[in-house]
C-alpha positions as CSV (number, residue, x, y, z in Angstrom):
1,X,-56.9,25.2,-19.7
2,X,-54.5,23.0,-22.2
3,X,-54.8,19.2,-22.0
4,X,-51.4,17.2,-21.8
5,X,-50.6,15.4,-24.7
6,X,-50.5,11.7,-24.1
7,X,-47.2,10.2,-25.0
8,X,-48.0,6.2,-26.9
9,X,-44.8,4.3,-25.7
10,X,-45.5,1.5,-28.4
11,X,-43.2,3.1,-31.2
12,X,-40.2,4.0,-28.4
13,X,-40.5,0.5,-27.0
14,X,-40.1,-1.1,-30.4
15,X,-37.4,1.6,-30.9
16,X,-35.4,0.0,-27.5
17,X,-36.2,-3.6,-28.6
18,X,-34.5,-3.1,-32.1
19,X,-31.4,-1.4,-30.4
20,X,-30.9,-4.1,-27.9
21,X,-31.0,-6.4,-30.9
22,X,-28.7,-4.4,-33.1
23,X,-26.3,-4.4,-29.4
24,X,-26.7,-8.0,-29.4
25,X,-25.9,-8.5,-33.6
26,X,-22.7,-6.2,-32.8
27,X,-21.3,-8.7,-30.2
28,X,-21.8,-11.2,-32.1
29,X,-20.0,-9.9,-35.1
30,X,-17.0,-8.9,-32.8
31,X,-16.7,-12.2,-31.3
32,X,-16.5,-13.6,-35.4
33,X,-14.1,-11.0,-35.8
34,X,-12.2,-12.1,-33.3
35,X,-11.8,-15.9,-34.8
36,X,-11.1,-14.7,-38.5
37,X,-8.3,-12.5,-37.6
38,X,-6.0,-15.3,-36.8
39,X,-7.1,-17.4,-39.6
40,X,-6.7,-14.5,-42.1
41,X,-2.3,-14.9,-41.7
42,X,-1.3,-18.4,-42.0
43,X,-4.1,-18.5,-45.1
44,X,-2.3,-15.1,-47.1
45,X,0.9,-16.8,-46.5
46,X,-0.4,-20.4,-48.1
47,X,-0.7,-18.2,-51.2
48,X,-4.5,-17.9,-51.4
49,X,-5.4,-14.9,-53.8
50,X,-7.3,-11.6,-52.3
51,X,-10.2,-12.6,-54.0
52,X,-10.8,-15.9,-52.3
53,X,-9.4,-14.6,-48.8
54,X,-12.2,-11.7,-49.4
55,X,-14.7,-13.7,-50.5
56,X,-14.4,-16.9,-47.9
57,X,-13.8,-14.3,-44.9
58,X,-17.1,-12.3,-46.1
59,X,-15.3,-8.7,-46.0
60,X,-13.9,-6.4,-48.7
61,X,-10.3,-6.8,-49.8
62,X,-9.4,-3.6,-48.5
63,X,-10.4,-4.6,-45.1
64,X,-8.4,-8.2,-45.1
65,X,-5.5,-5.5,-46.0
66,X,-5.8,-3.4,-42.7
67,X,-6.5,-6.5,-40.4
68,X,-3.2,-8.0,-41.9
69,X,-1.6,-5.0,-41.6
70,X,-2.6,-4.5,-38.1
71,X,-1.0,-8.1,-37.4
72,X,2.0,-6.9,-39.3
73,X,2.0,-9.4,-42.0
74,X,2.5,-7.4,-44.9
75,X,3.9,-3.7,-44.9
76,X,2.6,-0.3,-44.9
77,X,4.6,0.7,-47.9
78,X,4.1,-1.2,-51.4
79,X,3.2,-5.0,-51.2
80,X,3.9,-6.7,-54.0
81,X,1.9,-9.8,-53.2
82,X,-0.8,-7.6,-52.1
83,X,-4.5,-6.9,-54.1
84,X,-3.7,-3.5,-55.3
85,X,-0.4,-1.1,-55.0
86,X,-0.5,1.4,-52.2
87,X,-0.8,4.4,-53.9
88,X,-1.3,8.0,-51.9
89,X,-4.7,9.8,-52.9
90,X,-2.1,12.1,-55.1
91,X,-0.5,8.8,-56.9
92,X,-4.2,7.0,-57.8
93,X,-5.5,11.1,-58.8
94,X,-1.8,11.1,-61.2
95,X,-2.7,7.5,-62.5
96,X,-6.3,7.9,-63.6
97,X,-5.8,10.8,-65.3
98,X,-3.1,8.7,-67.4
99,X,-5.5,6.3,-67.7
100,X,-7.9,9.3,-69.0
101,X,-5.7,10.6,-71.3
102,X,-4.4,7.3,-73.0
103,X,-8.0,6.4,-73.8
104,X,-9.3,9.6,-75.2
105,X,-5.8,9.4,-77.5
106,X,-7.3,5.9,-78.4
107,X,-10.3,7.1,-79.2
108,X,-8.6,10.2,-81.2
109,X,-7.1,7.8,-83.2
110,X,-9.5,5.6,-84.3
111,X,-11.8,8.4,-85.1
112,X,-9.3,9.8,-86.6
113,X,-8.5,6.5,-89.6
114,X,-12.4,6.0,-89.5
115,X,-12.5,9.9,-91.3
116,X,-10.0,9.2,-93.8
117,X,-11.6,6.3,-94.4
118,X,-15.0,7.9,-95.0
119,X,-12.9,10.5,-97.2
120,X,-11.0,8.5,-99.1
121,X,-14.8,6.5,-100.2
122,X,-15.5,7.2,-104.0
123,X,-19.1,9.4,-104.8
124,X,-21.9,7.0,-105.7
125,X,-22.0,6.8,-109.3
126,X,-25.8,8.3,-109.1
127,X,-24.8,10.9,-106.8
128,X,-24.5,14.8,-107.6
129,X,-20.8,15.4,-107.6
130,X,-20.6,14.9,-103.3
131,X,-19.1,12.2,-102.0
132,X,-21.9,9.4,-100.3
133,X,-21.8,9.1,-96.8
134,X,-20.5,5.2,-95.9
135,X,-22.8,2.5,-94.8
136,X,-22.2,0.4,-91.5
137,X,-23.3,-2.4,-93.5
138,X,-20.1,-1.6,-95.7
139,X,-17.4,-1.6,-93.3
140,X,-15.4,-4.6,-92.6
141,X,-12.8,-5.7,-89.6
142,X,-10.4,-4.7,-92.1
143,X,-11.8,-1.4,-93.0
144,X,-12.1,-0.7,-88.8
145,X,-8.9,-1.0,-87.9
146,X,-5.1,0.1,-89.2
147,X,-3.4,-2.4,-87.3
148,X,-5.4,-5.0,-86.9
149,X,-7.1,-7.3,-89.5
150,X,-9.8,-10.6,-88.6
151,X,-8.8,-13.9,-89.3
152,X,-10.7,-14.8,-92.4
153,X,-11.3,-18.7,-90.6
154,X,-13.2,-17.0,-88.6
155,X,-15.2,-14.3,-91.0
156,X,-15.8,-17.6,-93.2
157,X,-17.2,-19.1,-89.9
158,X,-19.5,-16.5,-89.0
159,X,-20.5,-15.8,-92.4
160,X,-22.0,-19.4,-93.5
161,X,-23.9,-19.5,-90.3
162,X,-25.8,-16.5,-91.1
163,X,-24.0,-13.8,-89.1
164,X,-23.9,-10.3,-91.1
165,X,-21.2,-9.9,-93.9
166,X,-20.2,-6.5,-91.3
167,X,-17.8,-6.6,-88.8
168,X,-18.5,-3.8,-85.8
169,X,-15.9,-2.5,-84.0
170,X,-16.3,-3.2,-80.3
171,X,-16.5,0.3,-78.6
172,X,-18.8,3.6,-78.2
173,X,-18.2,4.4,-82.4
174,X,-19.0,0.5,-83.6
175,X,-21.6,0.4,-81.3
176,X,-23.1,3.9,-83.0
177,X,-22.9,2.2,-86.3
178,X,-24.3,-0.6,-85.3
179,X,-27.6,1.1,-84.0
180,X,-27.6,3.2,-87.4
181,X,-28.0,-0.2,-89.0
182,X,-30.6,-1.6,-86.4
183,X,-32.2,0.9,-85.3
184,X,-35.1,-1.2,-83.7
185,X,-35.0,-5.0,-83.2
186,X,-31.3,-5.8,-82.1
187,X,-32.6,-9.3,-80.5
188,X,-30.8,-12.6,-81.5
189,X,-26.8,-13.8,-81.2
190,X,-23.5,-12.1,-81.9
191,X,-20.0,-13.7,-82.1
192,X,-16.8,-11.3,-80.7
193,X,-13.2,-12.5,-82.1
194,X,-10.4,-10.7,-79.8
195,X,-7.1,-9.4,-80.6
196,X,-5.8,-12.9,-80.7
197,X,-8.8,-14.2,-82.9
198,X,-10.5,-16.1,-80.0
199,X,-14.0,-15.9,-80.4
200,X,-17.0,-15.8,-77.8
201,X,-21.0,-16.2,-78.8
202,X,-23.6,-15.0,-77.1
203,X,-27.3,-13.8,-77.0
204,X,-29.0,-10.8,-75.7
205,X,-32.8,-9.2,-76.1
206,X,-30.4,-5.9,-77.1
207,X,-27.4,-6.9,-78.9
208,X,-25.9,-3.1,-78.5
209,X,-26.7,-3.4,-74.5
210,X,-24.9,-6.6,-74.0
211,X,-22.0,-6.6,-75.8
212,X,-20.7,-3.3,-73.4
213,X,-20.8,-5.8,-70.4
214,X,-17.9,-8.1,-71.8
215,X,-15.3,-5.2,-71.6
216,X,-14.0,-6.3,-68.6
217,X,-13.8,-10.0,-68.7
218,X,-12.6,-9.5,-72.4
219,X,-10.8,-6.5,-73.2
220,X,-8.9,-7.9,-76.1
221,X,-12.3,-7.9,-77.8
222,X,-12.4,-5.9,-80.9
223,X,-14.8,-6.6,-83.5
224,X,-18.3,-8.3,-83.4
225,X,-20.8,-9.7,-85.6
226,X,-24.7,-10.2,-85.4
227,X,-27.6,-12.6,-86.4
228,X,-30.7,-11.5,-85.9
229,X,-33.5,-14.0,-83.9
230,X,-36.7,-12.4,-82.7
231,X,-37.8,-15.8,-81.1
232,X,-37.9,-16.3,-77.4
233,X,-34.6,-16.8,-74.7
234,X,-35.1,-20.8,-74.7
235,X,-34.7,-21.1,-78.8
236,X,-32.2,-18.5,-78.6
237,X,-30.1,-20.7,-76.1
238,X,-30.6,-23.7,-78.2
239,X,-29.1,-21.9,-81.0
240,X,-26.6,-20.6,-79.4
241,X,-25.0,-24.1,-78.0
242,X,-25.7,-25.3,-81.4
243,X,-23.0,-22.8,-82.8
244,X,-20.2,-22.8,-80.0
245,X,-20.4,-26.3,-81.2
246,X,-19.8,-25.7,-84.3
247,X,-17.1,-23.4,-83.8
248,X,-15.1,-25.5,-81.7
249,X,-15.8,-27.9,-84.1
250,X,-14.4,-25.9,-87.3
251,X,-11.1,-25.8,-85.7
252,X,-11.5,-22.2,-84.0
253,X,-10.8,-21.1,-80.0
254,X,-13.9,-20.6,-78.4
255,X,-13.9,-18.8,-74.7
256,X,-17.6,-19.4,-74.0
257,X,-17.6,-21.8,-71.1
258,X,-21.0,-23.0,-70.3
259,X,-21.3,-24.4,-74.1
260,X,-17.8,-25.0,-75.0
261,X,-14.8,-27.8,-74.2
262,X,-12.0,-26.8,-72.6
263,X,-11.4,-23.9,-70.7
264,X,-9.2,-20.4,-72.3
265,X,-6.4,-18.0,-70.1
266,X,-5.9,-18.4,-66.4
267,X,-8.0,-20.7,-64.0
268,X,-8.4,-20.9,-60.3
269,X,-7.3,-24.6,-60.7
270,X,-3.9,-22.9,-61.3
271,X,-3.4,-21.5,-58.0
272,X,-3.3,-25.2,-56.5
273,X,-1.8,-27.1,-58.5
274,X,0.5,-25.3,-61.4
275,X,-0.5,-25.2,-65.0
276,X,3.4,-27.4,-64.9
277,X,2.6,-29.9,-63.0
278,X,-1.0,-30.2,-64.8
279,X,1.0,-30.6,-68.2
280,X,2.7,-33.3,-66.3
281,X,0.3,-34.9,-65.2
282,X,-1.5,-35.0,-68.4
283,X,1.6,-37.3,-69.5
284,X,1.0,-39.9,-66.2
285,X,-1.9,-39.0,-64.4
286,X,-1.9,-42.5,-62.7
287,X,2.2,-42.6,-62.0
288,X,1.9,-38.7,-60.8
289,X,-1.1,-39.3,-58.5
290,X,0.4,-42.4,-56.9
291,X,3.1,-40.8,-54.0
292,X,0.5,-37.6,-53.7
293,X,-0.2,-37.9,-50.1
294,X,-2.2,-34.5,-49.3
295,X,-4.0,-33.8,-46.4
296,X,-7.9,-33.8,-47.2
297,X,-9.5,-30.2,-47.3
298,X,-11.4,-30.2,-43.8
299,X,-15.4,-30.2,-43.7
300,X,-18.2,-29.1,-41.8
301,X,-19.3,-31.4,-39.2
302,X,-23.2,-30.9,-40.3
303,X,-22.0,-31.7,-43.8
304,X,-20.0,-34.7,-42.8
305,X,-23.0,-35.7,-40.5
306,X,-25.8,-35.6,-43.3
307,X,-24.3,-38.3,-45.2
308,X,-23.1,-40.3,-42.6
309,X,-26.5,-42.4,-43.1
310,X,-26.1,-43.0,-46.8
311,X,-22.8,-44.1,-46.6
312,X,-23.2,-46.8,-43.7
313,X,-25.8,-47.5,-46.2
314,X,-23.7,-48.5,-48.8
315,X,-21.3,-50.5,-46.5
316,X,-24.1,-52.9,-46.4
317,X,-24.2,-53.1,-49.7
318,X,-22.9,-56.8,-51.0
319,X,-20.6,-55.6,-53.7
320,X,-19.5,-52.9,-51.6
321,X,-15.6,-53.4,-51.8
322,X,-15.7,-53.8,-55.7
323,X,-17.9,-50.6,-55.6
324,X,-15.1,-48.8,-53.6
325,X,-12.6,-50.3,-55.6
326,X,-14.0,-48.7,-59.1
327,X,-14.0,-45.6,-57.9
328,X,-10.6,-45.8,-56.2
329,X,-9.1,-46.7,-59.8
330,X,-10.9,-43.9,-61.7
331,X,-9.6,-41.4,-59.1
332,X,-6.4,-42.9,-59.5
333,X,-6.2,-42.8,-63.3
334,X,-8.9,-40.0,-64.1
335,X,-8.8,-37.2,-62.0
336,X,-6.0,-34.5,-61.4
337,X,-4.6,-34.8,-57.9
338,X,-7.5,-36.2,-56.4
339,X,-6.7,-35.9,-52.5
340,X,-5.5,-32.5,-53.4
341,X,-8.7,-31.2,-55.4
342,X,-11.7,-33.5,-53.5
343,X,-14.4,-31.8,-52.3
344,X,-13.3,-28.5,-54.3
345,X,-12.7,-29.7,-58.0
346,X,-14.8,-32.6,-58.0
347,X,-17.4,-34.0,-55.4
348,X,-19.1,-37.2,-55.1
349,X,-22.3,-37.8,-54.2
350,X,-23.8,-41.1,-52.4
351,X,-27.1,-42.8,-53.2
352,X,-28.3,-39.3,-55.0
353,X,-31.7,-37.9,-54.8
354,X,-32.3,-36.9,-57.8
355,X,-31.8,-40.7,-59.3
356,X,-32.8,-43.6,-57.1
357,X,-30.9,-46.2,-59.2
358,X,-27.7,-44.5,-58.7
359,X,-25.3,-45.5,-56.4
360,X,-22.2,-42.4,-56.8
361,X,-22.2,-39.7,-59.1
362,X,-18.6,-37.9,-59.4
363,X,-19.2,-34.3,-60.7
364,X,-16.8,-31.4,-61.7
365,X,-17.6,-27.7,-62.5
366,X,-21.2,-28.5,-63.2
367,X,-21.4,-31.3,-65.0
368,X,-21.4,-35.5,-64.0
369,X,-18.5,-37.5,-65.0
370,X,-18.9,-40.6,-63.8
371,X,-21.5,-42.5,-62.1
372,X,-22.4,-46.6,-61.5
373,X,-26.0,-47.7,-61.0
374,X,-27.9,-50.6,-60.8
375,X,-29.1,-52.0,-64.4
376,X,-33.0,-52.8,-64.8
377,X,-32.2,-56.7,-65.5
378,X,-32.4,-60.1,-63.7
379,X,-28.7,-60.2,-63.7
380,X,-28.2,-57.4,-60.8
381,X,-25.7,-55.8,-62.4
382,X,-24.0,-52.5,-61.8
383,X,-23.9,-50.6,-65.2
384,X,-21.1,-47.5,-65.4
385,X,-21.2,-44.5,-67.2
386,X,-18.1,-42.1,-68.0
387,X,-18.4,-38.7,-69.6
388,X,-14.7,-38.2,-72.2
389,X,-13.4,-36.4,-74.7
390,X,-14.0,-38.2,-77.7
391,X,-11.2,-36.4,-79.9
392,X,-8.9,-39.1,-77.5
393,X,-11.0,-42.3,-78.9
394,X,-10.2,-44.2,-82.1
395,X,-12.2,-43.2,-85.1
396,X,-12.0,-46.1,-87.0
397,X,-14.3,-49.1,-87.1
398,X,-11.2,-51.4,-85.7
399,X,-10.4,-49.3,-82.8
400,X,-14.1,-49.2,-81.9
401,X,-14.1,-52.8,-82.3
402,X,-11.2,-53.6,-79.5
403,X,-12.9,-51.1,-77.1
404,X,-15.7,-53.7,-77.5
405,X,-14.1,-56.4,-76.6
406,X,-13.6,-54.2,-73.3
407,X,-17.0,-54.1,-72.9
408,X,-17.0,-50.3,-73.9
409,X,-20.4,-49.0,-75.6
410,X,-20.3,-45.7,-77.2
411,X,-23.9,-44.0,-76.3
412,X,-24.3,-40.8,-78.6
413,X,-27.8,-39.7,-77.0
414,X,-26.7,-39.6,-73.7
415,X,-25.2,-35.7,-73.8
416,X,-25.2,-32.8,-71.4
417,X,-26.4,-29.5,-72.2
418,X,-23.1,-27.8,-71.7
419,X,-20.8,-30.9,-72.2
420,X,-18.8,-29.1,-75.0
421,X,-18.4,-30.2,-78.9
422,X,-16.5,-33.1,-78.2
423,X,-18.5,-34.8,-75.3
424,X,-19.0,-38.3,-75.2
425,X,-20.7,-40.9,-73.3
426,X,-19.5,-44.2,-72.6
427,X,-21.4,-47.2,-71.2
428,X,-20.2,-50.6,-69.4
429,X,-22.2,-53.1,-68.6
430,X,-21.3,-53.9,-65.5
431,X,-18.3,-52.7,-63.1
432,X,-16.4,-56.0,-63.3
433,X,-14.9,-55.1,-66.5
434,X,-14.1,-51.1,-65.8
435,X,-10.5,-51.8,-64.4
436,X,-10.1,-53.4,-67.6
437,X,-11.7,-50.9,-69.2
438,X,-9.5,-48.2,-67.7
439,X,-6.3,-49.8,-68.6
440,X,-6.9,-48.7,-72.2
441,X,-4.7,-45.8,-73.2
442,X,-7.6,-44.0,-75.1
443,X,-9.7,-44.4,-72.7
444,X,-7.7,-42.9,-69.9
445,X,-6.8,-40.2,-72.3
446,X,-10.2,-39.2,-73.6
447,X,-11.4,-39.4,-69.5
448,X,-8.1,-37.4,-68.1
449,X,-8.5,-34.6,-70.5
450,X,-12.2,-34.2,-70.0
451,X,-11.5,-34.3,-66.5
452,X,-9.1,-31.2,-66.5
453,X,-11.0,-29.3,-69.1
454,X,-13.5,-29.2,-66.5
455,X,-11.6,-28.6,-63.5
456,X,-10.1,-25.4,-65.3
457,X,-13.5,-24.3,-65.6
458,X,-14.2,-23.7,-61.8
459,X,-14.7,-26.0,-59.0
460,X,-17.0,-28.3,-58.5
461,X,-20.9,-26.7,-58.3
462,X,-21.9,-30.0,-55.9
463,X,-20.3,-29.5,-52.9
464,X,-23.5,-29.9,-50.9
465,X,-23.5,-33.1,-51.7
466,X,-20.5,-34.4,-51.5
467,X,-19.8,-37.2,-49.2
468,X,-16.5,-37.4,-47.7
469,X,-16.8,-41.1,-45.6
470,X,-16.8,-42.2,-49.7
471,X,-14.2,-40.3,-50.9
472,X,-12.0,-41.2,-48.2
473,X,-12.5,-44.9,-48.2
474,X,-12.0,-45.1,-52.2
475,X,-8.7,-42.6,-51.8
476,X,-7.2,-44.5,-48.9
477,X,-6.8,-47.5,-50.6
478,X,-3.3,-48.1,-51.9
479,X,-3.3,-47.9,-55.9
480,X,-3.1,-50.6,-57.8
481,X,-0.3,-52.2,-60.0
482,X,-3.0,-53.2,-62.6
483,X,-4.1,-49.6,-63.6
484,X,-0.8,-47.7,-63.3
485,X,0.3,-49.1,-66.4
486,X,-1.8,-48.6,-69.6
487,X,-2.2,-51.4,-72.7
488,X,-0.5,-50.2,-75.9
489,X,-3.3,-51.0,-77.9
490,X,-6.6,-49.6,-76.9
């Protein structure tokens, strides 16, 4: 007689309870669905690029496409605001195998020169009568490409700071050469210059592996040099800041961003307000920001409620209105559209965590660029800080000697990590004197282009912490005659 199996429930149970919960998830996820499609339109048609719809909506661009299809917004035939052309499967099968083709001629070619080069390369005097086989060592940016040639600024550069005498080329034959010459430790920096002569410096525990990875982000890169530095990541940075530096210093275009001032080719600050109107602006930031009366990007009631108690906090504070006042006039003369770009481009902060003394920080991209807090004295005064370019200041000992009289202390300890070569700190005693201090036309000019350098590097990496009850008290005050029109001296 056969015995029954018994049947254990426990894995058909858990089974049921992970359905009804997947059931449960899928609801959900419709009902979302059903709130973003109607958002999805009237934000295409603000202009908003398929990245950012993508990315804030949390689906692929290829599904924002069909759901705005769906609502007929854009057509089923070729878009030409749209993320990608709407090719058949026939079109995109004919177009990469152009793409094929054009690079293996590429390739074809430059093989091609690098054999009569190797041809045409006299027999070492010590040699047997056959022609010696060419070093990578030997080979230089001019000797890699027909076309092309390296700017010699930059060879000179990279050459006195210990980079190798060689320039690679930048694809799967440079790279070959390059591991022929360094066959084992490849650890340290390299510096890329691009079609243009741009630069870019960089570090990697495998030179040959990294360099790859910038194809896409920099595909006018064509020849690259390397210094060897077997110590750890950390020293490696160090160095590595150190020259971008130094570069940007000696006059040459540097597209690193973390390191570097300024930002190179397109930014997402362009999309809001045009690279026009920023030249513009550059020319009267405080006249141009005056009649901008933009509506403030809206927030998150949870955000807008966690720094509700900081702010009534600072209403009690007895210098409150000249607190709100300061930072009024540096939006109004510093920063690039500021009811337009707050709480994207550049956040502020009230009473900070991470320094008790402070009372706001402004930020932008990552970096602080303005902050007051209360001095350790018996005066109880608020001290100010501003982050500028200094390549706006006076150089000479008189012009340093008028911002003085401003109250205007130049502090050249006080530096970020990735401020740029041309960071510089600035210190005023108390805020009293900073709408004075603001009226100077070098001062306004080193703060404004600081400002939009970093704006053009991406938004503002604080956004957490951004109050709005501040930024809306300062912005809604009407600007002042005093700081809409700059001394002509200092």
């Amino acid at each position: 007689m056969t015995t029954r199996k018994r049947i254990d429930r426990k894995r058909l149970d858990q089974l049921a309870e992970f359905g009804s919960r997947r059931r449960e998830l899928r609801a959900e996820l419709a009902k979302v669905d059903a709130d973003i499609d109607p958002l999805l339109k009237p934000v295409y048609l603000e202009g908003w690029s398929w990245e950012q719809i993508a990315d804030a909506a949390g689906m692929s661009m290829m599904t924002v496409s069909n759901r705005l299809r769906k609502q007929g917004v854009i057509s089923g035939g070729h878009d030409d605001a749209g993320p990608f052309d709407q090719f058949t499967k026939a079109d995109l099968r004919t177009e990469r195998a152009k793409k094929i083709a054009s690079e293996r001629r590429k390739k074809m070619r430059r093989h091609s020169a690098l054999t009569s080069l190797l041809s045409r390369r006299p027999a070492h005097p010590h040699s047997t009568g056959h022609s010696a086989s060419m070093s990578p060592r030997d080979l230089s940016a001019d000797d890699l490409s027909v076309d092309w040639s390296g700017d010699e600024r930059v060879a000179q550069w990279a050459i006195g700071r210990g980079f190798g005498v060689t320039a690679f080329r930048l694809d799967r034959d440079g790279l070959k050469l390059f591991k022929s010459a360094y066959p084992a430790d490849r650890c340290g920096l390299y510096v890329f210059e691009c079609v243009n002569h741009d630069v870019y410096i960089g570090i990697g525990k495998d030179v040959a592996e990294r360099l790859p990875q910038h194809r896409k982000k920099h595909p006018g890169a064509l020849t690259f040099r390397f210094l060897p530095h077997p110590g750890n990541e950390a020293e490696r940075r160090t160095v590595e800041r150190r020259l971008v530096r130094d570069a940007q210093t000696a006059g040459l275009t540097v597209r690193n961003r973390e390191h570097a001032s300024g930002h190179v080719g397109p930014s997402t600050l362009d999309v809001l307000i045009s690279e026009e109107e920023q030249r513009t602006w550059l020319q009267d930031p405080a006249g141009i920001n005056a009649p901008d009366e933009s509506a403030l990007v809206e927030l998150d009631h949870s955000q807008l409620a966690a720094h509700e108690g900081d702010f009534q906090r600072l209403r009690r504070h007895p210098r409150y209105a000249e607190i709100i006042e300061v930072l009024n006039a540096y939006a109004a003369s510093c920063i690039p559209f500021p009811r337009r770009t707050e709480a994207t481009f550049w956040t502020v902060s009230c009473f900070p965590s991470s320094n008790r003394a402070r009372i706001f920080c402004i930020s932008m991209a990552t970096l602080e660029t303005f902050f007051i807090a209360v001095s350790n004295n018996e005066h109880g005064d608020i001290h100010a800080r501003l982050f500028v370019d200094k390549r706006h200041l006076p150089s000479g000992k008189w012009g340093r000697v008028l911002l003085a009289a401003r109250g205007i202390m130049f502090d050249d300890d006080h530096r970020h990590k990735s401020g740029g070569a041309f960071e510089q700190c600035l210190v005023v005693n108390d805020i009293r004197e900073l709408r004075s201090v603001l009226k100077s036309k070098h001062i306004r000019a080193a703060a404004t282009a600081f400002n939009l350098d970093l704006m053009r590097k991406r938004q503002s990496a604080y956004k957490p912490s951004h109050c709005r009850q501040l930024a809306q008290a300062a912005l809604e005050i009407s600007y002042p005659e005093a700081t809409s029109r700059p001394d002509n001296f200092t």
